[in-house]
Every structure is written in C-alpha cells, then in structure tokens.
C-alpha positions in Angstrom: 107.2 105.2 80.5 106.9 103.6 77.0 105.1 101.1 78.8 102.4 103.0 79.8 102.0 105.1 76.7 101.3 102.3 74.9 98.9 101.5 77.5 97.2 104.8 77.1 96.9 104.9 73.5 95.0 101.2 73.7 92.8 102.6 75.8 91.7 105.3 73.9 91.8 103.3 71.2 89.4 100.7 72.7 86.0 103.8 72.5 84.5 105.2 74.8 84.8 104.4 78.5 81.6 102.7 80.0 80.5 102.9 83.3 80.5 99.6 85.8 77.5 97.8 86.9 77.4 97.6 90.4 78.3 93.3 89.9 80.7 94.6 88.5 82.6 96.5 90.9 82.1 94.7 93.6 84.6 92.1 92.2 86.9 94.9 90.9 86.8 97.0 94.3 87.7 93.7 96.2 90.6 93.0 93.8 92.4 96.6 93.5 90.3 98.6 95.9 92.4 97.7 98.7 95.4 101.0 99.5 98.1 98.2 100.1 97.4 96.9 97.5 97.5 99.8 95.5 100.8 101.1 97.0 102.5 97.3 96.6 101.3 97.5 92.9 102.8 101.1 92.6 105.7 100.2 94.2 106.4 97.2 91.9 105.7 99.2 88.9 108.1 102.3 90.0 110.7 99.7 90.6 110.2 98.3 86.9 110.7 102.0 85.7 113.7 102.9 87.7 115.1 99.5 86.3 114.2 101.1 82.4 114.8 104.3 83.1 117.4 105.0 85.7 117.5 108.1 87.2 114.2 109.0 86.0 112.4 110.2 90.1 115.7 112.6 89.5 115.4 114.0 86.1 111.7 114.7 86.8 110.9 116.2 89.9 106.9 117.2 91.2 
C-alpha cells in the first residue's frame, strides 16, 4: 500500500496528465492492453501486498 501511495503522490507531482498521441498508444495498448496481462500483472502485485501486508483482502473487505 505504501508502495502505491508513493506512486500516487509522484504522479501528481509530475503536473498535469497529458493525453497520448495515437503513436503513442498503439505501443502502450500492445504492451498492457492485453486482460491477461492485466490480471497476471494484478495478480503478481496482490501477491507482493499480501506478502507486506498479511491479512490485508481480510481486514478490508469491498
């Protein structure tokens, strides 16, 4: 979770977002536009945070 705070705050720290050109989508849509991709990257990072914080899926229900 720290993690991706600190993520966050660069972000907004880095101005305003911009949008993408078209050239440069394409590149970024074949990269991470993929879903399983997506759901491996998701997975891996969930994993990372259960490691950090255990029992956090159970302390923080949806």
């Amino acid at each position: 979770m720290d993690r991706a705070c600190r993520t966050q705050l660069m972000a907004e720290t880095a101005g305003t977002p911009r949008i993408m050109s078209d050239e440069e989508a394409e590149p970024a849509h074949r990269q991470f536009g993929n879903a399983n991709q997506a759901r491996h990257s998701f997975e891996m990072l969930a994993d990372i945070i259960q490691e950090e914080e255990p029992g956090f899926s159970t302390e923080n229900p949806r």
